[in-house]
C-alpha positions in Angstrom: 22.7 17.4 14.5 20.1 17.2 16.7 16.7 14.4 15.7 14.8 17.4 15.1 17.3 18.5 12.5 17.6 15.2 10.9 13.5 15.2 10.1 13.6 18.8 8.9 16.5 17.8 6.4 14.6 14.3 5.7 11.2 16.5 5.3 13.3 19.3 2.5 14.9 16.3 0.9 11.9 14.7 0.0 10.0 17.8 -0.8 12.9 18.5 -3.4 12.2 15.1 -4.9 8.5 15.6 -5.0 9.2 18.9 -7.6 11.1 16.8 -9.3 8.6 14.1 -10.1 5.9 16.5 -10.5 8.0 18.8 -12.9 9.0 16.2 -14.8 5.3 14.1 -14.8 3.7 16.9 -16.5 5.9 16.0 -20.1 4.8 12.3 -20.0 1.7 10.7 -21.4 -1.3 10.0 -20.3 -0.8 6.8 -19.4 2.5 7.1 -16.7 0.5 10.4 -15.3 -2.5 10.1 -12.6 -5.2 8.6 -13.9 -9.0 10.1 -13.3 -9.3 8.3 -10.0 -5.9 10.1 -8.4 -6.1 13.6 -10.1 -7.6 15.0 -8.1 -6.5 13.0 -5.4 -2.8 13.7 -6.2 -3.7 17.8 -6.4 -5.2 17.4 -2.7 -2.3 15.8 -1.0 0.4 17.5 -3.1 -1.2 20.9 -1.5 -1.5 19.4 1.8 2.5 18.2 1.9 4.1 21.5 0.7 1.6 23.3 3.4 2.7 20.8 6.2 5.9 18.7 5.2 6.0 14.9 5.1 6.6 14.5 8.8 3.0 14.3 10.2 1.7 13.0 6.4 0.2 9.8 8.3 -2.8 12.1 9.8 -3.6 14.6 6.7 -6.8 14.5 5.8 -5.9 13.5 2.1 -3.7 10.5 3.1 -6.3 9.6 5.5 -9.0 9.8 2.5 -7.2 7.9 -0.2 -3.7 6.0 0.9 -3.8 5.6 4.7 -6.4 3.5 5.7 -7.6 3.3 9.4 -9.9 0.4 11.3 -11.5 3.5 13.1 -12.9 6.9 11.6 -12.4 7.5 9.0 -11.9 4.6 7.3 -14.7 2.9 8.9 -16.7 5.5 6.9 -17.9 6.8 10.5 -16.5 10.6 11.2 -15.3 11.2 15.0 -18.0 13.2 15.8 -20.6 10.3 15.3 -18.5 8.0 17.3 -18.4 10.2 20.1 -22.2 11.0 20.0 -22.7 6.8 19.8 -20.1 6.2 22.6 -22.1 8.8 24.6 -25.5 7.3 24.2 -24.1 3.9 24.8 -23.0 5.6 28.4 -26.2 6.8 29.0 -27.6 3.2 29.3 -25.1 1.0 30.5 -22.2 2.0 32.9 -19.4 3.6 30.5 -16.3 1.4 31.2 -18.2 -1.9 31.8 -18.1 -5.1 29.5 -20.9 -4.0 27.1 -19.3 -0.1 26.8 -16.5 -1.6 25.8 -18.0 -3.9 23.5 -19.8 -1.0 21.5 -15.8 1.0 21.9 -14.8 -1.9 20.1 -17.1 -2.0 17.1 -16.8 1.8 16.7 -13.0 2.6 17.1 -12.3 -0.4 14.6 -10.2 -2.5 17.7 -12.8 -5.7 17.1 -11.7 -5.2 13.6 -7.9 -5.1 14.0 -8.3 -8.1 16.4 -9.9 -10.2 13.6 -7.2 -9.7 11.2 -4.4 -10.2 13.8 -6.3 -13.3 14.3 -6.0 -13.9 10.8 -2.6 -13.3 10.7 -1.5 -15.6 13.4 -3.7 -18.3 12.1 -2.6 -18.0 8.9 1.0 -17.3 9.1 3.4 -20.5 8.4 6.7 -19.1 10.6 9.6 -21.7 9.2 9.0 -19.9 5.5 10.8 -16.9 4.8 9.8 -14.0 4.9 9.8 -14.3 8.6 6.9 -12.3 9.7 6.7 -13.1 13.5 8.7 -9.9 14.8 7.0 -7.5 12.4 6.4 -3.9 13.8 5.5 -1.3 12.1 7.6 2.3 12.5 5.7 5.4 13.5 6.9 7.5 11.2 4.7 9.9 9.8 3.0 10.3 12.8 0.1 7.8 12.3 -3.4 9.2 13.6 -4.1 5.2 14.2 -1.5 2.0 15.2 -3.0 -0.9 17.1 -0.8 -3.0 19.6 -0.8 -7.2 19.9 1.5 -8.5 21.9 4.0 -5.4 22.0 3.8 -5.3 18.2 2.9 -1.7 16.3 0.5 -2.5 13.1 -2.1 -0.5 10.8 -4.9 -1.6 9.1 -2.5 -1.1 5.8 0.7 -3.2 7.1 -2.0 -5.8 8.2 -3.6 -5.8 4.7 -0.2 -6.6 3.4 1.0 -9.1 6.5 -2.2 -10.8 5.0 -1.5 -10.8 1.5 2.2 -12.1 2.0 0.9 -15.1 4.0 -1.9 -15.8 1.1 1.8 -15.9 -0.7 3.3 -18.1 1.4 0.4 -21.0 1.8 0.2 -21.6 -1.6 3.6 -20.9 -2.9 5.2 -22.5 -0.6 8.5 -21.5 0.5 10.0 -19.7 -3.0 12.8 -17.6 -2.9 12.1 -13.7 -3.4 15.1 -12.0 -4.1 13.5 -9.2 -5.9 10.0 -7.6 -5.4 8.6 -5.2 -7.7 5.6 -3.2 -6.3 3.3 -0.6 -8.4 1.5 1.8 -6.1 3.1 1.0 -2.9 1.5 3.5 -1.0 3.8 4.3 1.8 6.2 1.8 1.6 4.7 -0.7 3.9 6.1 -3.7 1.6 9.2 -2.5 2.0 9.2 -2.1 5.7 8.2 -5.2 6.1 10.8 -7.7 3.9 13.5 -5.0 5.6 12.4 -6.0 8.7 12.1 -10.0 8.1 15.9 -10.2 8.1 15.4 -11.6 4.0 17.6 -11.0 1.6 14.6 -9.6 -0.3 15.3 -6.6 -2.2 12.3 -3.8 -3.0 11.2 -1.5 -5.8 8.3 0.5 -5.6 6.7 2.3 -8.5 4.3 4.9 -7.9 3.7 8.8 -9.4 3.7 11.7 -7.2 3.0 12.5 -4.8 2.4 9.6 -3.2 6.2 8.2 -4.6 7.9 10.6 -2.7 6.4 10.0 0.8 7.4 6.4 0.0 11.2 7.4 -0.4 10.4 9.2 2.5 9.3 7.0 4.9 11.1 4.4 3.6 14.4 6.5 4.6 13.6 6.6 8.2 14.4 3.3 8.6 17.1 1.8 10.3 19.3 -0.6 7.8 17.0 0.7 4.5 19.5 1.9 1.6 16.9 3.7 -0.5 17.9 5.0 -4.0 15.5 7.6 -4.2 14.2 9.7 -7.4 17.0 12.4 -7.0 19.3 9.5 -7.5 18.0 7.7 -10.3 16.2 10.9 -12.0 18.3 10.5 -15.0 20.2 7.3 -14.5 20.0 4.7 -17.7 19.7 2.0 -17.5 18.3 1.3 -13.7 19.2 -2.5 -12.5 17.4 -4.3 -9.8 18.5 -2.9 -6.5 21.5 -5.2 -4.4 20.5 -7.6 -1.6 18.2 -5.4 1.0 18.3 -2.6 -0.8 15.0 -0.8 -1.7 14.3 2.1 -4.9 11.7 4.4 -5.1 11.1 4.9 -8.9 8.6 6.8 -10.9 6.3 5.6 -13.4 8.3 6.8 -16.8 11.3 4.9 -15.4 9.9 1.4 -15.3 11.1 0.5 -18.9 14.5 1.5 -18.0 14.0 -1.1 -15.4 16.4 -4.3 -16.0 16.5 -7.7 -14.6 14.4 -10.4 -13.3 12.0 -9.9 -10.4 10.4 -12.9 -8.4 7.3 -11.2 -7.6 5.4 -8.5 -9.1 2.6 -6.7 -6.9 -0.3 -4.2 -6.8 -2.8 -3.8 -3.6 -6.0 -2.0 -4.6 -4.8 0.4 -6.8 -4.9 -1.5 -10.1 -8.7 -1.0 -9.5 -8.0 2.5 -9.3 -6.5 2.7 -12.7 -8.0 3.0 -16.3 -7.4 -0.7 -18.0 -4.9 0.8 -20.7 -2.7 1.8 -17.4 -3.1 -1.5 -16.5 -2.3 -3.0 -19.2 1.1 -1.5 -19.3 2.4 -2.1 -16.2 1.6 -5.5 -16.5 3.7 -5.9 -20.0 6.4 -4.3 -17.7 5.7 -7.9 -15.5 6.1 -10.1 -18.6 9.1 -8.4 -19.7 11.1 -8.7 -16.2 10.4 -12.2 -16.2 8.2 -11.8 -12.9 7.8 -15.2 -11.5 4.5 -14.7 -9.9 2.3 -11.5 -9.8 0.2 -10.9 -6.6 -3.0 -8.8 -6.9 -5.9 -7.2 -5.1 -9.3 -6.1 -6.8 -12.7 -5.6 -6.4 -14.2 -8.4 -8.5 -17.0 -6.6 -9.3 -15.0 -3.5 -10.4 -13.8 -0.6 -8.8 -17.7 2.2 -8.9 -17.8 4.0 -12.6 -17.7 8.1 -11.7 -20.3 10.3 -12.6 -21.3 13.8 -13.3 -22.5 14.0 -9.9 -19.9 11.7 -8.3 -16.6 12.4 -9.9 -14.6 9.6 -7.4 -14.8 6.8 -9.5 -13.1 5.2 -13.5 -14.3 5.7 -16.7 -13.8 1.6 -17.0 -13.7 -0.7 -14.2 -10.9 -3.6 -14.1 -12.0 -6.7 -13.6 -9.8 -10.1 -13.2 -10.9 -11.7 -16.8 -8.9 -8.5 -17.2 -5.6 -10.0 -15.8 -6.5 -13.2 -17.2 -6.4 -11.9 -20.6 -3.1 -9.4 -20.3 -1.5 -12.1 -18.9 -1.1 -14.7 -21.0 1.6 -16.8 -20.3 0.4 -17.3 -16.5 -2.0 -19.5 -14.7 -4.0 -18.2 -12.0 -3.1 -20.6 -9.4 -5.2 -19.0 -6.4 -7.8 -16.6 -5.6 -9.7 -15.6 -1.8 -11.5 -13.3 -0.2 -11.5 -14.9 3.4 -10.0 -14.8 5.2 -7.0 -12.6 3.0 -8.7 -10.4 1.5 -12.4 -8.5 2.3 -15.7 -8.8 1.5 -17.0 -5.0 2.5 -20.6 -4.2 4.3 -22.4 -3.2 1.0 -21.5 -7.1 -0.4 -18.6 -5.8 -2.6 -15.7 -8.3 -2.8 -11.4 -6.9 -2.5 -10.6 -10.3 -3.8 -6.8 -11.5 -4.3 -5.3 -13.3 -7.4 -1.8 -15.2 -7.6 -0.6 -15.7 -11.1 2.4 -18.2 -11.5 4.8 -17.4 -15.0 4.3 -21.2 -17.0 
């Protein structure tokens, strides 16, 4: 079978597992279904996948608005248009090509961004502690509108978010073993890819709803070495253990309490603050019952913006981290930062990490 037949069977598989999840989301309560934040959200991109498969997903306009973040437009909140209108006036005052063109390319395609957060990574990063993140590169699958290249290496703004967060890790946890990893709303899989491709022993579960579940399982399948149990597989298995050594699962809400074993590190990226606190709440009993060493988180400490009747994007209660405090109670909060790991944004809002340790 030709590449081009292996995608097209890759793109139908997953397709068939997002029916699945959908069909079977729609019997479950409130709470394991998209929350205000992602219904909409979820009804967007679903559309958008069954109209153009999950082999260019990494450049739809709904993945680009909610779970594929770029440095440039339009995650820099600027649309292309603009930056070519900006890039054009700059050429009509200084020579377009020279040192200060370039320096206003920079600013506006998101590069100068990238470049700090490589910095940060490089600076940050403590090599002879597993995972070993020195050869990361990130697989362009999905066909991503935007991938910046240091020193031969692929990354986008999301595996860079996560590069950073896992080196926060590292610093102040030192050099503990993570033989399990239990992710909630993993996106695209980027965790995933990268503890496959440290070479550690590390094996992965991500829990997410559809749709946004089945373009993990999906990119996650494209990668060489990844043995991904996928929601076809483990629809109605019961119970569902940890996944073997390197091995990563792809499960859906409703089947985290059929989850059993121990997990060294439980994490969320952002979309905790994207959730209503009863949500939250749950999947962070799920923590306490696996046993979850640490737990790793990302929020806006001021709380993710309250929606509207005239701005429906937005919770009905923001989460904020006396939240976490409170719903975890047999953990200390060990660590928190916003620089250089996490991000303070232009408006003076803070995507601030926490690192709980289990007493």
């Amino acid at each position: 079978m030709t590449a081009s037949g292996t995608r097209d069977v890759a793109d139908a598989d997953a397709l068939r597992q997002l029916e699945a999840m959908l069909e079977d989301s729609a019997a479950q309560p409130a709470h394991l279904r998209p929350t205000a934040f992602w219904q909409q959200a979820s009804e967007r991109i679903v559309t958008e996948l069954r109209a153009h498969g999950f082999a260019l997903f990494r450049r739809l306009p709904s993945a680009l608005d909610y779970f594929v973040p770029t440095y440039g437009a339009p995650g820099n909140s600027l649309d292309c248009a603009l930056v070519d209108a900006l890039l054009a006036v700059t050429a009509s005052q200084v020579p377009e090509g020279s040192k200060a063109w370039h320096t206003v390319k920079a600013a506006l395609d998101g590069q100068a961004w990238a470049l700090s957060d490589y910095r940060v990574l490089l600076a940050g990063d403590r090599p002879e502690q597993s995972p070993d993140l020195s050869a990361i590169s990130e697989s362009m699958t999905g066909a991503p509108l935007e991938q910046v290249v240091f020193d031969g290496r692929r990354f986008s703004r999301t595996m860079l978010n996560y590069l950073h967060g896992l080196v926060f890790f590292k610093q102040v946890a030192g050099d503990a073993p993570l033989r399990t990893v239990l992710e909630v709303g993993g996106g695209f899989g980027t965790l995933g890819e990268i503890l496959l491709q440290s070479g550690s022993e590390t094996a992965y579960i991500d829990v997410d709803i559809p749709p946004t579940a089945a373009v993990a399982a999906f990119y996650l399948g494209q990668l060489a070495g990844a043995r991904v149990r996928g929601y076809l597989e483990t629809r109605y298995a019961q119970p569902l253990p940890v996944p073997a050594e390197r091995a990563q699962m792809v499960l859906c809400p409703w089947q985290l309490p059929r989850l059993e074993g121990r997990v060294d590190l439980f994490w969320n990226f952002i979309s905790f603050q994207e959730m209503e606190p009863e949500v939250v709440a749950f999947y962070l009993a799920e923590a306490r019952r696996l046993e979850s060493r640490f737990v790793l988180l990302r929020n806006l400490r001021e709380g993710k913006q309250v929606r509207t009747s005239a701005n429906a994007v937005g919770v009905d209660t923001p989460t904020l981290g006396s939240d976490y405090d409170r719903w975890l109670p047999d953990y200390d909060l060990v660590a928190t930062n916003v620089h250089p790991f996490g991000y303070r944004t232009v408006d003076g809002f803070h995507s601030e990490l926490r690192l709980y340790a289990r007493r």
